[in-house]
C-alpha positions as CSV (number, residue, x, y, z in Angstrom):
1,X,0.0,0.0,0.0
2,X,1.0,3.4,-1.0
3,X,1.4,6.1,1.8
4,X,-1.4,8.1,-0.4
5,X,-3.5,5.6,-0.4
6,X,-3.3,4.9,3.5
7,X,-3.9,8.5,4.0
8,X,-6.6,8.3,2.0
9,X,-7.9,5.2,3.4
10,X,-8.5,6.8,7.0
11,X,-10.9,8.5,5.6
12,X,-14.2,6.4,6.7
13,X,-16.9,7.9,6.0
14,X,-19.5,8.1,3.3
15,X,-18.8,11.9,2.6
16,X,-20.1,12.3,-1.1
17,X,-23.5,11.7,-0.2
18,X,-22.7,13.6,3.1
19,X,-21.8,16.9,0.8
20,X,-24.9,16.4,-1.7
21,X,-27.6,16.7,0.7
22,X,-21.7,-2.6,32.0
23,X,-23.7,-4.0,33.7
24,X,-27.5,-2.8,34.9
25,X,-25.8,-1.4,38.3
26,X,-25.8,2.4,38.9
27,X,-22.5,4.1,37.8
28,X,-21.9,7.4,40.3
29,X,-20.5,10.4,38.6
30,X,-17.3,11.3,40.0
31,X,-14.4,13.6,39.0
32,X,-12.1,11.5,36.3
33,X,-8.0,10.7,37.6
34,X,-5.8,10.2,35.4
35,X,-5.0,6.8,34.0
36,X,-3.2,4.2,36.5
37,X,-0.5,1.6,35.7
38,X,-1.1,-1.7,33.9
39,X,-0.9,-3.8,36.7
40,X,-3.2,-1.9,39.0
41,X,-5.8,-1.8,36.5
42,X,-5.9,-5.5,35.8
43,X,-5.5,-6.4,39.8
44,X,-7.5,-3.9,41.4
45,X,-10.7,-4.5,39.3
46,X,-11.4,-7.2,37.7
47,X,-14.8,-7.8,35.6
48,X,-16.9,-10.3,36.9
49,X,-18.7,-10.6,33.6
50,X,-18.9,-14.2,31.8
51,X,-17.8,-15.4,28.9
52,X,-20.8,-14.9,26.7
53,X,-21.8,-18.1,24.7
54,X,-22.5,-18.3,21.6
55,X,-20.9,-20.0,18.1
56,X,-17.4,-19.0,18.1
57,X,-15.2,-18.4,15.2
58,X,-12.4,-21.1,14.7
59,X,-8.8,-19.4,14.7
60,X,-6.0,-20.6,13.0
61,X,-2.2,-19.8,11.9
62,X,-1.0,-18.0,12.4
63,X,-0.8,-16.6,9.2
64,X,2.7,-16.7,7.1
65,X,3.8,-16.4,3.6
66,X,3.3,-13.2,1.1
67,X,4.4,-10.0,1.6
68,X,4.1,-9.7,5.5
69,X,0.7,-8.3,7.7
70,X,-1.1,-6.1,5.4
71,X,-1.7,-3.2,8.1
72,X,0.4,-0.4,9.1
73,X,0.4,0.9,12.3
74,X,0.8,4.7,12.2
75,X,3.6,6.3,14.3
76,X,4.3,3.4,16.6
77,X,7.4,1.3,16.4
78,X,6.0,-2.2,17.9
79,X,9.4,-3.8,18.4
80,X,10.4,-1.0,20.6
81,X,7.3,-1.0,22.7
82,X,8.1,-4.3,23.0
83,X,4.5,-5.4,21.6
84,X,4.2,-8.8,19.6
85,X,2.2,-8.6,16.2
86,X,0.6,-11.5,14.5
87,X,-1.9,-12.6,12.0
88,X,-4.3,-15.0,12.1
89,X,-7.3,-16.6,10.0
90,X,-10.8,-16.7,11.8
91,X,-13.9,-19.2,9.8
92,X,-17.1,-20.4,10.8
93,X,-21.2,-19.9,9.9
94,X,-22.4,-16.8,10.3
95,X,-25.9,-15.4,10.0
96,X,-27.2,-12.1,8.3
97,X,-30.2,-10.6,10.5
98,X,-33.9,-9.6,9.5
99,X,-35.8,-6.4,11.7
100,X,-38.3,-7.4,13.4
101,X,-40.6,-4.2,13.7
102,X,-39.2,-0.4,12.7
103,X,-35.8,0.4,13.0
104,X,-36.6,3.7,15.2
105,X,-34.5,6.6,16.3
106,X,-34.6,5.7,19.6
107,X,-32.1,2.7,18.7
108,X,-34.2,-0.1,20.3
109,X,-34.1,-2.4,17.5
110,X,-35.4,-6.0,17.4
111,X,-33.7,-8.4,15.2
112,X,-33.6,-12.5,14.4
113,X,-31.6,-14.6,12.5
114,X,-31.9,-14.8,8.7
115,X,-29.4,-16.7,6.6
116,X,-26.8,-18.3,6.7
117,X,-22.9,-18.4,5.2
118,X,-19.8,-19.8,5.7
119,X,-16.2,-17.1,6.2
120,X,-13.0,-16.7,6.4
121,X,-11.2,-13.8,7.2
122,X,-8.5,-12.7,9.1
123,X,-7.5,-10.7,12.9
124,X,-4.4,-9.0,13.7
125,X,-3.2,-9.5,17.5
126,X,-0.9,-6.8,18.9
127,X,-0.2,-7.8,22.3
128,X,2.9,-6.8,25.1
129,X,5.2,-9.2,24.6
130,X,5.3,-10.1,28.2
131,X,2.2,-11.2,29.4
132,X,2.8,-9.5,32.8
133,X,2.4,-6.0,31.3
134,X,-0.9,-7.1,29.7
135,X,-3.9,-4.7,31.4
136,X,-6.5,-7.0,31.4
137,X,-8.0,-5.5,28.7
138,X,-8.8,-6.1,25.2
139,X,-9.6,-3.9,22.3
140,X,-11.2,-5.2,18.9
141,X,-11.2,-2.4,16.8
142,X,-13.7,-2.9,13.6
143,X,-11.2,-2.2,10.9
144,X,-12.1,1.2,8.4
145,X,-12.3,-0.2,4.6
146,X,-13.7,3.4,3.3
147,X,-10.6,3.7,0.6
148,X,-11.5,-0.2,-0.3
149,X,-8.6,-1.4,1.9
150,X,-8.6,-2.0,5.8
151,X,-6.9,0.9,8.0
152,X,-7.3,1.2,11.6
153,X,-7.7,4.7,12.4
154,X,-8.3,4.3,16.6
155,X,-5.0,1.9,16.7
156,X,-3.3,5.3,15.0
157,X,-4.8,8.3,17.1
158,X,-4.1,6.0,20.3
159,X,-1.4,3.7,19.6
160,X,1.0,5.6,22.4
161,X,-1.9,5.0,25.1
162,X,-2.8,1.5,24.1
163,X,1.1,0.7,24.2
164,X,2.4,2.5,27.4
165,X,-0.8,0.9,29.4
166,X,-0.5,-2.6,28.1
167,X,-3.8,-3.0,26.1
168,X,-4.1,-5.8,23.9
169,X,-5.0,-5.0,20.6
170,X,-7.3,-7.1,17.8
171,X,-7.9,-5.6,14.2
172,X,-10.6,-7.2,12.5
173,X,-11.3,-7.4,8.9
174,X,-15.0,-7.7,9.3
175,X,-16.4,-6.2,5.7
176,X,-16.5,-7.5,2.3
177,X,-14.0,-5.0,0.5
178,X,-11.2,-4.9,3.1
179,X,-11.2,-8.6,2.2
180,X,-12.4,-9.6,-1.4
181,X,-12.1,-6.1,-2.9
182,X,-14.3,-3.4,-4.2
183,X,-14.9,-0.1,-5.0
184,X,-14.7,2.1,-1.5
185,X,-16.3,4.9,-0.2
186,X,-13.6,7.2,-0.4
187,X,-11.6,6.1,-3.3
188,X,-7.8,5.8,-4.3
189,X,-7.7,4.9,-8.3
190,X,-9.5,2.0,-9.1
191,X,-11.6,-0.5,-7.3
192,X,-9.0,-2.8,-5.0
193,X,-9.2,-6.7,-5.1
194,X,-8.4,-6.1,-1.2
195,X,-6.4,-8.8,1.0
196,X,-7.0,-11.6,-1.7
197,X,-6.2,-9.2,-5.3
198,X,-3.2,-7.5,-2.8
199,X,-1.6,-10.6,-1.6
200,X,-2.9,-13.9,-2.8
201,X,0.0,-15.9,-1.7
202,X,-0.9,-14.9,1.9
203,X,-4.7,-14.2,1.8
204,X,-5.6,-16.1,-1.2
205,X,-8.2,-18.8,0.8
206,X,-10.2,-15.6,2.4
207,X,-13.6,-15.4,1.3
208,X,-16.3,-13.1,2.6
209,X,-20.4,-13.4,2.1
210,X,-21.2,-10.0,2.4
211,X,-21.2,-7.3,5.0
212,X,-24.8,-8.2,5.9
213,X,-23.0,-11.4,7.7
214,X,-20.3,-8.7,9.2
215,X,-22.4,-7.8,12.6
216,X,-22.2,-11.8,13.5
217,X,-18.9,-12.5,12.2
218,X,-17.5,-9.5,14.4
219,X,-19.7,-11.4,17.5
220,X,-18.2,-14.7,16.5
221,X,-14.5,-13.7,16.4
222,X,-14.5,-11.8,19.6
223,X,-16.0,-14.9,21.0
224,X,-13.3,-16.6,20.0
225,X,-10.6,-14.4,21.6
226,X,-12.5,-14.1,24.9
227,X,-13.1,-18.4,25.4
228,X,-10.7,-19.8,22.8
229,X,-10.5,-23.1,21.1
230,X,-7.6,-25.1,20.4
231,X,-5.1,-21.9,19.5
232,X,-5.6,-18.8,21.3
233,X,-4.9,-15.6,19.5
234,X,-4.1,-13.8,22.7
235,X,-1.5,-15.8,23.9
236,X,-2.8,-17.5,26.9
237,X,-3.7,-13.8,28.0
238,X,-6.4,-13.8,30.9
239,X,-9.0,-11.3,29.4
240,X,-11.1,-9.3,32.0
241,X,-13.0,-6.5,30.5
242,X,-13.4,-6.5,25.9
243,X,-13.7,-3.1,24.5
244,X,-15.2,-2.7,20.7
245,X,-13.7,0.6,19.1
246,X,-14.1,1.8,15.8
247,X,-14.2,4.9,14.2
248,X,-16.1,7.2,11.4
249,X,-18.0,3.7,9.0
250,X,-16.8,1.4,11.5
251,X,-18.5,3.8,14.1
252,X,-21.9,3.6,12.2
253,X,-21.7,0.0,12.5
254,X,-20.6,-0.1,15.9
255,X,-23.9,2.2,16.3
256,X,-26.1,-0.7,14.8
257,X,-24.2,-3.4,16.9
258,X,-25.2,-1.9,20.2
259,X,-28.3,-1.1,19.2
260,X,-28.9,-4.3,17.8
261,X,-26.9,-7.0,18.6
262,X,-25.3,-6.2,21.7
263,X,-28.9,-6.8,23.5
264,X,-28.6,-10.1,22.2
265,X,-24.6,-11.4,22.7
266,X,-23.6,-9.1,25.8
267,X,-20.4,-9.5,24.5
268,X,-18.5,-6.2,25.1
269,X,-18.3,-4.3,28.5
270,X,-17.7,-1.0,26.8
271,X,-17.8,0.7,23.6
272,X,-15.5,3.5,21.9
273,X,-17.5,4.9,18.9
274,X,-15.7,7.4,17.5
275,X,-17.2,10.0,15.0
276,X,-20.2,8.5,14.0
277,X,-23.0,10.5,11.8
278,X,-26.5,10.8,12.5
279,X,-27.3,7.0,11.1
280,X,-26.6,3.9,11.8
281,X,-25.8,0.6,9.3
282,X,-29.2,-0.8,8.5
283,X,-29.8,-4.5,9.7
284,X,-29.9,-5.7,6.0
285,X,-26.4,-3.7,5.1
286,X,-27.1,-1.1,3.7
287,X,-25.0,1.6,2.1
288,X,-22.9,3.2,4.3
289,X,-24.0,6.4,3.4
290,X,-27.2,5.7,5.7
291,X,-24.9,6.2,8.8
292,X,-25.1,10.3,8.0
293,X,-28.8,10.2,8.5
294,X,-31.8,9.6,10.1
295,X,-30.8,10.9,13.7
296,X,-30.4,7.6,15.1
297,X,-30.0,7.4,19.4
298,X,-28.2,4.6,21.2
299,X,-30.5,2.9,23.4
300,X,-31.2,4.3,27.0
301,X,-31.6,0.4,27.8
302,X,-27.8,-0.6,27.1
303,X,-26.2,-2.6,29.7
304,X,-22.8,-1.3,29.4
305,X,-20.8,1.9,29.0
306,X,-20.6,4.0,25.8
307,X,-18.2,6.0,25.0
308,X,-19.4,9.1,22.0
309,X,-16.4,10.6,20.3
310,X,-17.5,13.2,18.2
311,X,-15.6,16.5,16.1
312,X,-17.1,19.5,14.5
313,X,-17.3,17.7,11.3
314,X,-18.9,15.0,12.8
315,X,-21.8,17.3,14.0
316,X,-22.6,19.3,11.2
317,X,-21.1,17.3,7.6
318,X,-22.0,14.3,8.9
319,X,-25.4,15.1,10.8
320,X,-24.7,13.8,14.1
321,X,-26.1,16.6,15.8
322,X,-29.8,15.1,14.8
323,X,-28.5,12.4,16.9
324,X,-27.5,14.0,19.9
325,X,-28.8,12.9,23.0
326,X,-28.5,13.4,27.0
327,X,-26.2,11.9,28.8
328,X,-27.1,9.0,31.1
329,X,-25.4,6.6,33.1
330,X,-24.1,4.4,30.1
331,X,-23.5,7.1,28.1
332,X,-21.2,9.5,27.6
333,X,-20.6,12.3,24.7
334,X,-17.9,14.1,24.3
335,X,-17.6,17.1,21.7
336,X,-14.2,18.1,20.6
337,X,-13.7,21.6,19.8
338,X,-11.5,22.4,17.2
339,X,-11.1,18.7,16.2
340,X,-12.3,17.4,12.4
341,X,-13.3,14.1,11.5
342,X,-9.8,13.7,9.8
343,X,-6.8,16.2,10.4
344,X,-2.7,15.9,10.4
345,X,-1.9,13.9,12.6
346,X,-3.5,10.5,10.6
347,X,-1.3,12.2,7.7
348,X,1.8,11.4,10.0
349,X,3.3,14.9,8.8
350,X,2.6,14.4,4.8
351,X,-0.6,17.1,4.7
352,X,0.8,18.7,1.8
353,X,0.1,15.4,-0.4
354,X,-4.1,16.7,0.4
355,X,-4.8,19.1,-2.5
356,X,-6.4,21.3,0.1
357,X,-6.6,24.9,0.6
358,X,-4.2,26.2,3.1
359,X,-3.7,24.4,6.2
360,X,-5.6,21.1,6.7
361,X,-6.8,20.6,10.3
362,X,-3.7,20.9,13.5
363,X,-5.3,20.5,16.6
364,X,-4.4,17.9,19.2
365,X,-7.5,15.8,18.9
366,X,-5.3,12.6,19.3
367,X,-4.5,13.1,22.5
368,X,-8.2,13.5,23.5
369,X,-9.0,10.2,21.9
370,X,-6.1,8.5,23.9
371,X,-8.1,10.2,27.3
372,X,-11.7,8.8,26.0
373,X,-10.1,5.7,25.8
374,X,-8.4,5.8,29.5
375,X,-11.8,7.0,30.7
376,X,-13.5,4.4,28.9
377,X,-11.5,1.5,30.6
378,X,-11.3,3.1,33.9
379,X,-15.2,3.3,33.6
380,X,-15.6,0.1,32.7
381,X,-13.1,-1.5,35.3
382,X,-14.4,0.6,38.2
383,X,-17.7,1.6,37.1
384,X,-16.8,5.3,38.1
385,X,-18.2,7.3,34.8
386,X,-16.9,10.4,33.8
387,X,-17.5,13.5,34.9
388,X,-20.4,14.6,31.9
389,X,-18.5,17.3,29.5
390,X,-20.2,20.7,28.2
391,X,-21.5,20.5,24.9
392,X,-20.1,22.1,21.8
393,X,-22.4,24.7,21.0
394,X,-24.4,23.9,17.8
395,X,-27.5,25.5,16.1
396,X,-29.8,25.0,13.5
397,X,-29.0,27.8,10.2
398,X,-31.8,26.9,7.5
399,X,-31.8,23.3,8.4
400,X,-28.3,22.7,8.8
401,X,-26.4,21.9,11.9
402,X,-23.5,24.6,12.3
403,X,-21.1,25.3,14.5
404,X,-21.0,28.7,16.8
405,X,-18.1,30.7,17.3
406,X,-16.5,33.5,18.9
407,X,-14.8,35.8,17.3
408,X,-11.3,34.2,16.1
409,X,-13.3,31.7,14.6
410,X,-13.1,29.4,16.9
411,X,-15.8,26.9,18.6
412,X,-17.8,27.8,21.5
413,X,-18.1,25.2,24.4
414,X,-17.1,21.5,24.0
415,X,-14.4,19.9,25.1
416,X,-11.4,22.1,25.4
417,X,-7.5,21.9,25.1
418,X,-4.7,24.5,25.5
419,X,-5.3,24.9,21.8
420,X,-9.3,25.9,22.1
421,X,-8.2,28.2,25.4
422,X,-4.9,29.5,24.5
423,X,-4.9,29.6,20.6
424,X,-2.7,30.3,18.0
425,X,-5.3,29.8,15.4
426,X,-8.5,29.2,14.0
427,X,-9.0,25.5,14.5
428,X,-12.5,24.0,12.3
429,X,-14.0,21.0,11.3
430,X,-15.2,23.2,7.8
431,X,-12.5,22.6,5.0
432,X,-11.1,26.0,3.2
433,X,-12.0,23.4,0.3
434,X,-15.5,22.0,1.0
435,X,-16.4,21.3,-2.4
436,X,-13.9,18.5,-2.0
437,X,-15.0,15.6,-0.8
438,X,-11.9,14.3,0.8
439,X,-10.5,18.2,1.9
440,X,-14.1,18.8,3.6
441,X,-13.2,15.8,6.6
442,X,-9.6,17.2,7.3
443,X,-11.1,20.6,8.3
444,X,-8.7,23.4,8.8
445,X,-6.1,25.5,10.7
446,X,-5.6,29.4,9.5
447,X,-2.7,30.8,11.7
448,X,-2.9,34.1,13.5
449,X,-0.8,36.5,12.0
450,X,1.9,37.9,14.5
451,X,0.2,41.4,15.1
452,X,-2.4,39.2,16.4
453,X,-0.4,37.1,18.1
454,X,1.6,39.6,20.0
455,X,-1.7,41.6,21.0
456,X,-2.7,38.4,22.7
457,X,0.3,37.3,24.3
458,X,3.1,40.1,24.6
459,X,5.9,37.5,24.3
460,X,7.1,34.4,24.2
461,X,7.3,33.8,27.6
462,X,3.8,34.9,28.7
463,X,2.2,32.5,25.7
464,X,4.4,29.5,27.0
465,X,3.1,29.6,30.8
466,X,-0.5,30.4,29.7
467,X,-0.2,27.1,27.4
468,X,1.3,24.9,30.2
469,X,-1.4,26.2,32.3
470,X,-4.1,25.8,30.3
471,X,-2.8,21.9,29.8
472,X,-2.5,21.0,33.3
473,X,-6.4,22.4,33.4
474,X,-7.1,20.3,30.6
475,X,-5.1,16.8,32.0
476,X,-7.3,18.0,35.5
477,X,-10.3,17.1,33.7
478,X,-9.1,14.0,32.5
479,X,-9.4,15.8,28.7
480,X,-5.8,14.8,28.4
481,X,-3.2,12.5,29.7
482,X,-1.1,13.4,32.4
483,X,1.5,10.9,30.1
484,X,0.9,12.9,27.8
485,X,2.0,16.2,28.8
486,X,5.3,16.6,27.7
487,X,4.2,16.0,24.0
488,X,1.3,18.3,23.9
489,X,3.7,21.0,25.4
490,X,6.2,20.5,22.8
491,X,3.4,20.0,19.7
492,X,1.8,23.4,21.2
493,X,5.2,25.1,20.4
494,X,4.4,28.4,18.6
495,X,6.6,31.3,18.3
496,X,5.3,34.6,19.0
């Protein structure tokens, strides 16, 4: 794969139709700390949840041959975090589902079994190499395929938190195209064969029945990992609490699976869905595009914690705003100011391939991601939810969901870092390029000009301690790592 066309590829979402029109006991709210070591959170709190029954998918390998894992994973060097990476085939029966009654916006949705057909696809395990660093906690991220090929976008904005705190990490390739090939959502050239047309040699026995089977096969395989068979994925790793992440169209079918499924499997003690639209999947797989419509709740019935992620883009471009609904005590939204659906740091410092106008999107939105994911797992481990966060201030203009600002252009409310509180810039989800439909998810970033800059700060000095104190604000709220902190002080670096 090309670095264009991974850039590309983390793009999940379906934006050209966008443009064109835990358990049942009572979480206490309670101020967020920061994120304890790996031991202590495996130890100190263990889930008491089951191992769901259910079919589980049959693992094998692990996988060998070809050109190597067919995955990058972003800025993270694996053999120097001393992390293990393998492949490995997962097969069995899965069924596609049928609604039972209206698919409403209140998310309750009623399904049964339809038909049936047979898979094979494959995971990818990142895990510590020694097991005595492992957390406890798995993630199984639904792998993006918007650019036809799989990408996995959460393993890239959090790879430094899921590394430093001992997650285990699965990537699934859960959807027809990532596997067999197809013509994505976001495309690079022409349509790719996927895994199979990429690397025969090594994926040539995959075969996939259609995404409408995906929501199962995504049940069966973390099955699989949580009570394995004869050959465990994870290593002999004793799993306590299973996480599903997934971001942007793996998002909106995350946003179907708990709606849907995850009333029927209980399979996952938390959930990380990260910039979803206003939709959800439909039960019989439908377009993707349906996951920026219809204003589409999670269920106030859900059993376990759910974690919102959502960017300016994500409320207005891709309609989640219709969806938007009060926090309770298995849910959580969190608005990022500032932050787009896409920005530089998935680009891993090549923006200027993007022919955008100006600067594509800067602001630190990774290192909020990495929080919602501490939170998340603290949440889930303790049952201590966070703190609810101040919405990002959004109103109706002729129909349309847009974003308020003050008067550097900048987002009202939300949640804030140094960069919101102590800017530099005008930080947006809106691309200078919105005709585009790959410039209007990366946003942008227009730089004050030093008149401006000096006005605001008087010197260098001045601008430095308001940014370190606006950060230790931010890591107080739990917005931010406290791990963290060092980075976001040296990425904040601006000269005035």
């Amino acid at each position: 794969m090309t670095r264009k066309t991974f850039v590309i590829s983390t793009v999940a979402v379906a934006a050209t139709l966008a443009l064109a029109g835990c358990t049942s006991s009572s979480f206490p709210t309670t101020q967020s700390s920061s994120h304890t070591g790996a031991t202590l959170e495996r130890h100190d709190f263990p889930s008491h949840r089951p191992a769901p029954r259910g079919p589980a998918a049959v693992i094998s390998g692990p996988i060998t041959g070809g050109n190597g894992v067919s995955l990058l994973s972003g800025a993270i060097d694996l053999a120097a975090t001393k992390y293990t990476q393998n492949e490995y085939f997962a097969s069995g029966t899965a069924s596609s589902f049928k609604s039972i009654g209206t698919q409403g916006a209140e998310g309750r949705w009623k399904v049964a079994p339809k038909d049936q057909a047979s898979y094979r696809t494959r995971i990818i395990v990142r895990r510590p190499s020694n097991p005595r660093l492992f957390n406890g906690t798995v993630l199984v991220e639904w792998l993006n395929v918007s650019a036809g090929s799989d990408t996995a976008p959460d393993f890239t904005y959090a790879g430094s938190e899921i590394t430093r705190r001992g997650y285990a990490w699965v990537g699934v390739s859960v959807q027809k195209v990532g596997v067999t090939g197809g013509t994505g959502i976001v495309q690079v050239g022409q349509p790719t064969g996927g895994l199979v047309g990429t690397d025969p040699a090594r994926y040539g026995s995959l075969h996939h029945p259609g995404d409408q089977y995906a929501l199962d096969m995504y049940s069966q395989i973390s099955r699989a990992l949580r009570r394995p068979g004869s050959l465990d994925a994870l290593g002999g790793l004793h799993v306590d609490r299973m996480l599903a992440v997934g971001e942007s169209q793996s998002a909106f079918q995350l946003t179907t699976y708990i709606d849907a499924i995850q009333p029927i499997t209980h399979l996952f003690d938390g959930f990380l869905v990260h910039s979803r639209g206003g939709g959800a999947i439909p039960i019989d797989s439908g377009t993707a595009t349906s996951g920026t419509s219809g204003g589409v709740r999670i269920r106030t019935d859900i059993d376990v914690p759910v974690f919102l992620f959502e960017t300016e883009t994500d409320e207005t471009l891709l309609h989640y705003y219709d969806a938007r609904q009060p926090d309770n005590r298995h849910l959580r939204l969190w608005d990022v100011a500032g932050g787009s659906h896409a920005d530089a740091f998935i680009l891993g410092g090549n923006a200027g391939i993007l022919p955008c106008n100006g600067l594509v999107n800067t602001a630190p939105t990774h290192f909020v991601v990495s929080a919602a994911l501490a939170q998340l797992n603290r949440w889930v481990r303790t049952g201590r939810a966070p703190d609810p966060a101040p919405r990002m201030k959004v109103a109706l203009v002729n129909g349309a969901p847009v974003v308020q600002r003050d008067a550097a252009g900048n987002a009202i409310g939300g949640v804030r870092t140094a960069a919101n509180n102590v800017p530099v810039a005008t930080l947006s989800g809106v691309s200078a390029n919105p005709s585009s439909v790959l410039c209007a998810l990366f946003g942008s970033t227009k730089p004050f000009d030093a008149a401006t800059l000096t006005h605001l700060y008087k010197n260098q000095a001045t601008y430095d301690r308001k940014f370190a104190r606006a950060t230790n604000r931010t890591i107080a709220r739990g917005y931010e790592l406290k791990a963290d902190r060092a980075a976001i002080i040296a990425e904040g670096k601006t000269k005035i």
